[in-house]
FIPA-153926 format. One record per residue: residue in three letters; x, y, z of N, C-alpha, C in turn. Coordinates in steps of 0.1 Angstrom, whole numbers. Layout:
% residues N
{pt ALA {X Y Z} {X Y Z} {X Y Z}},
...
END
This chain:
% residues 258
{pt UNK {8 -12 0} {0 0 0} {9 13 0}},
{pt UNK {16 14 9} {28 24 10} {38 22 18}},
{pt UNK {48 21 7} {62 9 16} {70 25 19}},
{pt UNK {68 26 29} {77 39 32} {80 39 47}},
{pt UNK {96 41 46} {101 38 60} {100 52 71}},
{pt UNK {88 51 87} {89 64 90} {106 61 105}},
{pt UNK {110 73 104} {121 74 114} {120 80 127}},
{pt UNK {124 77 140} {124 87 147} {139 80 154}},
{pt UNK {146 89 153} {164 87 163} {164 77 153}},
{pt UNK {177 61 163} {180 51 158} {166 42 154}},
{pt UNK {152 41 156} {143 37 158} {138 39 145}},
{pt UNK {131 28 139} {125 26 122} {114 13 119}},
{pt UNK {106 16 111} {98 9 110} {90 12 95}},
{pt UNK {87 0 85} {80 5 77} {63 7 80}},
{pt UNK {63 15 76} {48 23 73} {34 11 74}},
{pt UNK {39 4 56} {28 -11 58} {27 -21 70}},
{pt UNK {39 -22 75} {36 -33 86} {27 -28 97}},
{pt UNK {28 -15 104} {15 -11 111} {3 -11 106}},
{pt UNK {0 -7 96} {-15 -5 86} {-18 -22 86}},
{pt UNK {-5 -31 82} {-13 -44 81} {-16 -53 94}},
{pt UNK {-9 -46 106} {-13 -48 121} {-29 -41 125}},
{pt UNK {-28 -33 124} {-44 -26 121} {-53 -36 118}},
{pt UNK {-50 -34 106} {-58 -42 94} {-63 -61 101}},
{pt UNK {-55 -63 105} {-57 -79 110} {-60 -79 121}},
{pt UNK {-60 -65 131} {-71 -64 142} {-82 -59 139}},
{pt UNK {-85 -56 125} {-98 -52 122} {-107 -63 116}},
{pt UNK {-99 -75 108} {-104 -86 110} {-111 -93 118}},
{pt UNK {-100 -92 130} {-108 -102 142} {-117 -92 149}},
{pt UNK {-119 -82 147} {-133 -75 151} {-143 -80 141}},
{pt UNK {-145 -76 130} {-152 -79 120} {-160 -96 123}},
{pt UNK {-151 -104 123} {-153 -118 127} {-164 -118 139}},
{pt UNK {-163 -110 151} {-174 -111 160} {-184 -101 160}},
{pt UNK {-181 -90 150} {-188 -81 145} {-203 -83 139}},
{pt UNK {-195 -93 130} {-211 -100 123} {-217 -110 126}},
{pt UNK {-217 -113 142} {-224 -125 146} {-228 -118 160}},
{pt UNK {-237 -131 172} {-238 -119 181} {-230 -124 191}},
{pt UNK {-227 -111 193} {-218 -111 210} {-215 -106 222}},
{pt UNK {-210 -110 233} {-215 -107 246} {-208 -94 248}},
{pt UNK {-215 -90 263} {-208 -75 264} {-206 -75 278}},
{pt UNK {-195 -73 284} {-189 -70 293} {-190 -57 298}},
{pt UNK {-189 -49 314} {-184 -38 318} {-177 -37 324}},
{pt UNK {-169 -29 323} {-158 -27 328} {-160 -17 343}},
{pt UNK {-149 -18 352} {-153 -9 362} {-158 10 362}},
{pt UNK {-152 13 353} {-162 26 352} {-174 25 343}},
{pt UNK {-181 16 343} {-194 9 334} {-192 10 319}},
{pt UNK {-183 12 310} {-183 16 298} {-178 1 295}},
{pt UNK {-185 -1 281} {-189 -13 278} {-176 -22 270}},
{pt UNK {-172 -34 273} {-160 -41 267} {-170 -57 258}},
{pt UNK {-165 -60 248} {-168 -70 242} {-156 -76 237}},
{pt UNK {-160 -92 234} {-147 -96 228} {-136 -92 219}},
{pt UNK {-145 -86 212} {-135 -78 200} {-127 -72 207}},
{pt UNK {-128 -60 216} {-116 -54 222} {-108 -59 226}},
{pt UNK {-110 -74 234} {-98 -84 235} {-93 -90 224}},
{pt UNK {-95 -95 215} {-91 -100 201} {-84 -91 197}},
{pt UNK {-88 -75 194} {-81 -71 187} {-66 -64 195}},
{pt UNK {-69 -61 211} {-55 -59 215} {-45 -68 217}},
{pt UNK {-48 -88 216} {-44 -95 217} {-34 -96 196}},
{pt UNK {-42 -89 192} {-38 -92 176} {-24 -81 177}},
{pt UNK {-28 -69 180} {-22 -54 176} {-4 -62 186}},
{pt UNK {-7 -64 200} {6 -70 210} {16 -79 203}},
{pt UNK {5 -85 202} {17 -97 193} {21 -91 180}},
{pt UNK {18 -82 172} {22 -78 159} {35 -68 165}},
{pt UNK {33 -60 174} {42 -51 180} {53 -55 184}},
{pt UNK {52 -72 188} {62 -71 201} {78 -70 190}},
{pt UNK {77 -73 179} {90 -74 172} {102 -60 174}},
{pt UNK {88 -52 175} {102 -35 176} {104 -36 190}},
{pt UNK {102 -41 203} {109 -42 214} {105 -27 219}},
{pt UNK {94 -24 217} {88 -12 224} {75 -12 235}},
{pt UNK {77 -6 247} {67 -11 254} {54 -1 250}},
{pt UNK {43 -13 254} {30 -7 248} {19 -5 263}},
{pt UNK {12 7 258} {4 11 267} {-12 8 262}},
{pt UNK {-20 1 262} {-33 -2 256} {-46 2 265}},
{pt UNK {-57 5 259} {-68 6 271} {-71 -7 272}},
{pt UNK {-69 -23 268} {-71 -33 273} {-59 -40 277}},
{pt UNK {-46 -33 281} {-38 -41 288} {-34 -39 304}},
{pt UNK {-26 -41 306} {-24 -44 324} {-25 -27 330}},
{pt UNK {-30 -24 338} {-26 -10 348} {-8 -10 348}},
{pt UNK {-7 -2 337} {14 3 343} {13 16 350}},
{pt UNK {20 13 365} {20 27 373} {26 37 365}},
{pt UNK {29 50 367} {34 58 365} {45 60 368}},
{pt UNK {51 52 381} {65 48 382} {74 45 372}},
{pt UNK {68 37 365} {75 25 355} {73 34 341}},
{pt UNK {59 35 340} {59 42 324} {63 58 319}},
{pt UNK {64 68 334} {71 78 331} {80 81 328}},
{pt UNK {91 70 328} {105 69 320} {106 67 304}},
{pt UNK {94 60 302} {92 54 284} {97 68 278}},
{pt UNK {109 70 262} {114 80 258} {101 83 247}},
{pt UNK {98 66 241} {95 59 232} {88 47 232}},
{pt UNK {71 46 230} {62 34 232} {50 37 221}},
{pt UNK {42 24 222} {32 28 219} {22 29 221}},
{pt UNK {10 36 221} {-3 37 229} {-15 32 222}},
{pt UNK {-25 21 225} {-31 21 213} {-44 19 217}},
{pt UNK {-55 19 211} {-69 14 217} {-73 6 208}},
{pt UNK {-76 -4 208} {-77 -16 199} {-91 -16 198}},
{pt UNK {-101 -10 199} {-113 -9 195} {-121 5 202}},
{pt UNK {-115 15 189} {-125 28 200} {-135 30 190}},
{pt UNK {-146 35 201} {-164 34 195} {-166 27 199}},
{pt UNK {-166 15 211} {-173 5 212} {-182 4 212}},
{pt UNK {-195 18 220} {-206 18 223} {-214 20 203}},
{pt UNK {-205 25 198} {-210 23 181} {-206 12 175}},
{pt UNK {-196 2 181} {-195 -12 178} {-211 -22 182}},
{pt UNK {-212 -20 193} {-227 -28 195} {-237 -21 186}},
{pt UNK {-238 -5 189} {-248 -3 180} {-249 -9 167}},
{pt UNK {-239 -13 161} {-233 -18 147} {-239 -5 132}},
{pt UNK {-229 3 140} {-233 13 128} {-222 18 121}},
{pt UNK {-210 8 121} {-201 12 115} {-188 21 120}},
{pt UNK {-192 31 127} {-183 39 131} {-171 39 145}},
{pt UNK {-162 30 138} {-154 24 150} {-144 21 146}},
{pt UNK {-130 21 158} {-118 22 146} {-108 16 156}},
{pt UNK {-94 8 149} {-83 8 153} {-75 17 154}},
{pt UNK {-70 18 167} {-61 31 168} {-45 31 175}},
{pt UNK {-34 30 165} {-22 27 172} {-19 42 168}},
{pt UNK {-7 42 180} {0 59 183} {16 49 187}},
{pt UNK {25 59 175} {34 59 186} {38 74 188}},
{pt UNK {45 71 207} {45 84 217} {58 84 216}},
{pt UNK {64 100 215} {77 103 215} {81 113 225}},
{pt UNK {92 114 235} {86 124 245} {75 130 248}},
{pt UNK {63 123 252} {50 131 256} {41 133 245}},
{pt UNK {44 131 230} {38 137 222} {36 127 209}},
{pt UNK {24 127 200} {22 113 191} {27 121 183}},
{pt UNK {37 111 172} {44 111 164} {42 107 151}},
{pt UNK {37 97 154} {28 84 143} {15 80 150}},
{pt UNK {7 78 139} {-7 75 144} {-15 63 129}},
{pt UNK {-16 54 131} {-32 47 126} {-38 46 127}},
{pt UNK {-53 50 125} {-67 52 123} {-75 42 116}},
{pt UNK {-76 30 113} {-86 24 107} {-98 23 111}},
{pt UNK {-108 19 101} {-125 20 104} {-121 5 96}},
{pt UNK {-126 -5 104} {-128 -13 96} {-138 -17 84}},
{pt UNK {-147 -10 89} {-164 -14 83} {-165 -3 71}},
{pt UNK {-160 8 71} {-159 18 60} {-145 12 51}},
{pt UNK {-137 5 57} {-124 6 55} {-117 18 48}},
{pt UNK {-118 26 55} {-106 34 58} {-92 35 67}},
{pt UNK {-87 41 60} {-67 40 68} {-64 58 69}},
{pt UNK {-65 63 78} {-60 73 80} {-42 71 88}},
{pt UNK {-33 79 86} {-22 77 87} {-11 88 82}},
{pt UNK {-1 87 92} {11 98 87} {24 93 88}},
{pt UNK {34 96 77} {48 100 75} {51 106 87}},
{pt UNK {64 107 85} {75 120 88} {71 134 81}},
{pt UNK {64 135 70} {59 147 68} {48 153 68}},
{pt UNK {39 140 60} {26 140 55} {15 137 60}},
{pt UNK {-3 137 61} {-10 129 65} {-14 125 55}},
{pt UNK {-22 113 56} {-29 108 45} {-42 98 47}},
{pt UNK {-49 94 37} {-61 89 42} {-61 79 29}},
{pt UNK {-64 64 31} {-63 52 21} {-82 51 22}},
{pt UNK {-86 52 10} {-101 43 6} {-101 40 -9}},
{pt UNK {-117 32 -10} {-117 27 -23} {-107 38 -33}},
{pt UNK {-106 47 -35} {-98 54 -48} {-88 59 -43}},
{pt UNK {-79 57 -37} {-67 52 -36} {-63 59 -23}},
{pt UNK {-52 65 -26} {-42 74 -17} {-43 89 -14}},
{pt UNK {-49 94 -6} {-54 108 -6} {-44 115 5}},
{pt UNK {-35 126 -4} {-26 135 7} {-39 146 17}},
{pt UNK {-40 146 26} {-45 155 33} {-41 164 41}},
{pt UNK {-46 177 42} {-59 181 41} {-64 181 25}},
{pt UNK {-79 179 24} {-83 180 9} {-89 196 8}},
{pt UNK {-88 203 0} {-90 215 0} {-110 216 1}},
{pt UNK {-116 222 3} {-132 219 7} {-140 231 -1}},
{pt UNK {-149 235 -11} {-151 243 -19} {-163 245 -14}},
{pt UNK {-167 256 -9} {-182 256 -3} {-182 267 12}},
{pt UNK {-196 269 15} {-195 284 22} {-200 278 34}},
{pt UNK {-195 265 40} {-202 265 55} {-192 260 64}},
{pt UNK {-197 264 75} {-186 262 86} {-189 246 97}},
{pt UNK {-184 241 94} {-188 226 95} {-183 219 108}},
{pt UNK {-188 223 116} {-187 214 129} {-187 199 135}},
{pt UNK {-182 191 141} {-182 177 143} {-182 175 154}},
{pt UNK {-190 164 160} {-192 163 174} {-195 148 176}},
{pt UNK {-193 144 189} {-199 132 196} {-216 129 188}},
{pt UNK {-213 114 184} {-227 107 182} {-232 106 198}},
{pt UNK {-223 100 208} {-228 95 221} {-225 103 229}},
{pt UNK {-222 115 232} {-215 125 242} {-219 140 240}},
{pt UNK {-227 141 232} {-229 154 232} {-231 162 241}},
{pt UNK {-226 169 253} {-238 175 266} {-237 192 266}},
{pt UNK {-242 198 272} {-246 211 276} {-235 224 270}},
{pt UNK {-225 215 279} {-209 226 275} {-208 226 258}},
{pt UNK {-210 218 250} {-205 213 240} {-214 219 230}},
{pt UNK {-226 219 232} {-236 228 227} {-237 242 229}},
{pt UNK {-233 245 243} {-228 265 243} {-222 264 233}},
{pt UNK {-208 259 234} {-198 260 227} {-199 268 213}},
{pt UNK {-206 256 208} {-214 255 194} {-217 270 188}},
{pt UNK {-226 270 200} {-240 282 201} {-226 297 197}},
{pt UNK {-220 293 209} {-211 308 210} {-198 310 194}},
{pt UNK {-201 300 188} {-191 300 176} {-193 313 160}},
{pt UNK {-186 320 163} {-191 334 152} {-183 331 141}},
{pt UNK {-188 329 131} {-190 327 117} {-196 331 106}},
{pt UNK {-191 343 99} {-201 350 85} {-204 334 75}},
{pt UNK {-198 325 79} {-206 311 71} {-214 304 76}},
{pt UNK {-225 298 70} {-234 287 76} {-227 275 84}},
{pt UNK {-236 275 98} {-230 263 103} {-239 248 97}},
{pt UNK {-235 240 102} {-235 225 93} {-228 219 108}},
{pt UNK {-234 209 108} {-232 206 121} {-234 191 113}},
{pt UNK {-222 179 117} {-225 163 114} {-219 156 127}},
{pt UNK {-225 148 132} {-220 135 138} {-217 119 133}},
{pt UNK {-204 122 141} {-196 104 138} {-191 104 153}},
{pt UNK {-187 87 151} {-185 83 161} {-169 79 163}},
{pt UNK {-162 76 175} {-149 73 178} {-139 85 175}},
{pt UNK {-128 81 172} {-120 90 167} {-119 98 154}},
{pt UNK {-132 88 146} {-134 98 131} {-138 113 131}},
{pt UNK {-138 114 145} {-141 128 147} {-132 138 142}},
{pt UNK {-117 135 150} {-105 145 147} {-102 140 132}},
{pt UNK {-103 128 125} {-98 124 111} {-103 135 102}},
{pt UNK {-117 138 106} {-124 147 95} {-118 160 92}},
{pt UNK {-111 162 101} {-106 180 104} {-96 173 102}},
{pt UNK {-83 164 100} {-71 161 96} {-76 157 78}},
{pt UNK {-88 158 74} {-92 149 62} {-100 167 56}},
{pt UNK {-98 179 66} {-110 191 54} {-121 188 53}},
{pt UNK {-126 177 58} {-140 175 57} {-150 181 67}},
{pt UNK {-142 189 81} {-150 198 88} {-139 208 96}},
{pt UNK {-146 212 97} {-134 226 105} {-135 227 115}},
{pt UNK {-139 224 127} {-137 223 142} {-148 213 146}},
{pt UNK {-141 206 160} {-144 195 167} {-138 201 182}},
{pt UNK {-151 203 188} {-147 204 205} {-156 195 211}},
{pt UNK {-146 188 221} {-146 179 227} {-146 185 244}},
{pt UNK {-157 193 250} {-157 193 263} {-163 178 270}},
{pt UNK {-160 173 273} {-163 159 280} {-151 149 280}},
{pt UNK {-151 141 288} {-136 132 294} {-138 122 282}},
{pt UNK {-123 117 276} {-118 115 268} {-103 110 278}},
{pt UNK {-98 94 270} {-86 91 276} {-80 88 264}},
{pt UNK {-64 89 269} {-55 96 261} {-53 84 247}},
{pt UNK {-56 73 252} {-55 61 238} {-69 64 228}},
{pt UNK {-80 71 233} {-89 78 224} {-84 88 214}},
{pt UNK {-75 94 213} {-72 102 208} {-55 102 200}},
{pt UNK {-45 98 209} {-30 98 203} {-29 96 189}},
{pt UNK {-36 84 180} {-33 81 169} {-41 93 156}},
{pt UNK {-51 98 161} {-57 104 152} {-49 121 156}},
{pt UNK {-45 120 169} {-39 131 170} {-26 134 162}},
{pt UNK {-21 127 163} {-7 123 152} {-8 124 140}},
{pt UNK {-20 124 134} {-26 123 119} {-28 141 117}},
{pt UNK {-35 146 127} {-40 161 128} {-27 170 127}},
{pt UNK {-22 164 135} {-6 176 134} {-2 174 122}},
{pt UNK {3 163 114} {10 158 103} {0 171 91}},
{pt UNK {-11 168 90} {-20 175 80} {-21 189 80}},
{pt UNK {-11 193 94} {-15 211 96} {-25 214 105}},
{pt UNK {-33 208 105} {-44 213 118} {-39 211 131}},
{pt UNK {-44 211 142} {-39 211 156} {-49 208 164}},
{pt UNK {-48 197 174} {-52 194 188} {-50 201 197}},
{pt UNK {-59 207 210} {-53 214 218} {-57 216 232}},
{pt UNK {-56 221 241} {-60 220 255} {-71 232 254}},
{pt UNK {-82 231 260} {-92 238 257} {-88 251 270}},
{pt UNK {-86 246 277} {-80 260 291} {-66 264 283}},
{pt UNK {-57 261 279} {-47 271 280} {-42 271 262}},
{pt UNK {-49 263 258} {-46 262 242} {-31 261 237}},
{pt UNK {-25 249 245} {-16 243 244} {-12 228 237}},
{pt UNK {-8 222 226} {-9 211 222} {-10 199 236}},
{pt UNK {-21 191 232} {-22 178 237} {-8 170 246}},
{pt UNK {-4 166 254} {7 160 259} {-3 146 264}},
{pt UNK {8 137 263} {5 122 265} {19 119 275}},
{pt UNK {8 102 282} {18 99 291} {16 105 308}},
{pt UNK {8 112 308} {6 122 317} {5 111 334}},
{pt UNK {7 118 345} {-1 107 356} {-12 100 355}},
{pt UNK {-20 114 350} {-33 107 351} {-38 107 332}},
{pt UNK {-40 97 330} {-43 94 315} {-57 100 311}},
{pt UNK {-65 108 318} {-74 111 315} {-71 126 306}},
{pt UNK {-76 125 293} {-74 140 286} {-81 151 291}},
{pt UNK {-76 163 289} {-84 174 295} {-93 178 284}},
{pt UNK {-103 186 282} {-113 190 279} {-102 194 261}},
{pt UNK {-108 197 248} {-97 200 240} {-105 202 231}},
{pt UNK {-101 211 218} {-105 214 202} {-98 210 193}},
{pt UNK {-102 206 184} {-94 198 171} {-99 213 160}},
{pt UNK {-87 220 159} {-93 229 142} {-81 232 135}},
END
């Protein structure tokens, strides 16, 4: 698909072999995707199914060859003792959207990040069910579907100011927000679910995405990494500071994608 080697220091990796780690965790989603399956919860009630273990079980074992430690929302609790020293790891959420995985509406993605001092560097975004590949170089972002290889951002021809938000999260703050946003263009307001949210604004397909509501940091690293690559920017919604990962507490602060 695209044999291109990304670098960071002595550290290297081609391009395809992550996309096709993706790709074969999106498999074994798909596999229990289209049949029916049970649903677990997890301690803060948000919902886990097999797939999420399948596919972080697929993504680990595809990783373990570069000898980098991985941080997952379905693997072990690592204190912050241990993982505040990592230079260099990767963060991944092996099935974000879950609650749009049961609904089965398509909108749900694999998501590998790799973290470089505090900050994503590289990111994969697959949707399996659309199959889409969002993804970045050392320079570029890009987005893989039926017609091929699309460098992004795509330029957008049209007079409205296009908003994106939570299918499942929408609440109060998020709607001022909205309300308070000044624009001599028409608003347009669409919802998707998971991380396709930030893709669209790394993809020109909408021009701001605020995210007041909790959000953890493997929700976001890989598509964040895609956003910076394309020009646009992630950011802390109090002090409008880029995104930092790794943090004590893994919980993201409130933030805008434009």
């Amino acid at each position: 698909m695209y044999s291109k080697i990304f670098k960071i220091n002595n550290f290297q990796f081609n391009i395809d072999d992550i996309i096709n780690i993706a790709k074969k965790a999106g498999d074994g989603i798909l596999e229990i995707y289209n049949k029916d399956f049970n649903i677990e919860y997890k301690d803060d009630k948000s919902p886990l199914t097999q797939a999420d273990k399948a596919s972080h079980n697929i993504i680990v074992e595809g990783l373990k060859k570069y000898n980098l430690p991985v941080l997952s929302e379905e693997g072990r609790n690592i204190p912050y003792e241990e993982r505040k020293n990592w230079e260099l790891f990767w963060m991944i959420d092996p099935l974000d959207g879950t609650k749009e995985f049961i609904k089965k509406n398509g909108e749900f993605t694999v998501n590998i990040a790799l973290i470089h001092k505090n900050e994503p560097i590289f990111g994969i975004v697959y949707a399996p069910v659309l199959d889409w590949v969002y993804f970045n170089d050392n320079e570029n972002a890009y987005k893989v579907e039926k017609e091929g290889l699309i460098k992004l951002p795509v330029k957008r021809d049209d007079n409205k100011f296009i908003i994106v938000a939570s299918r499942s999260h929408l609440n109060e703050e998020t709607k001022e927000f909205i309300d308070n946003i000044k624009t001599d263009k028409q608003k347009e307001f669409i919802s998707i679910g998971s991380s396709l949210k930030l893709c669209l604004i790394a993809e020109g397909k909408a021009d701001i995405y605020p995210r007041l509501a909790p959000t953890m940091e493997w929700d976001t690293a890989a598509a964040d990494a895609v956003v910076r690559k394309s020009g646009k920017k992630v950011y802390n919604y109090e002090n409008e500071l880029p995104m930092q990962y790794n943090k004590l507490n893994l919980l993201n602060p409130w933030f805008i994608v434009k």
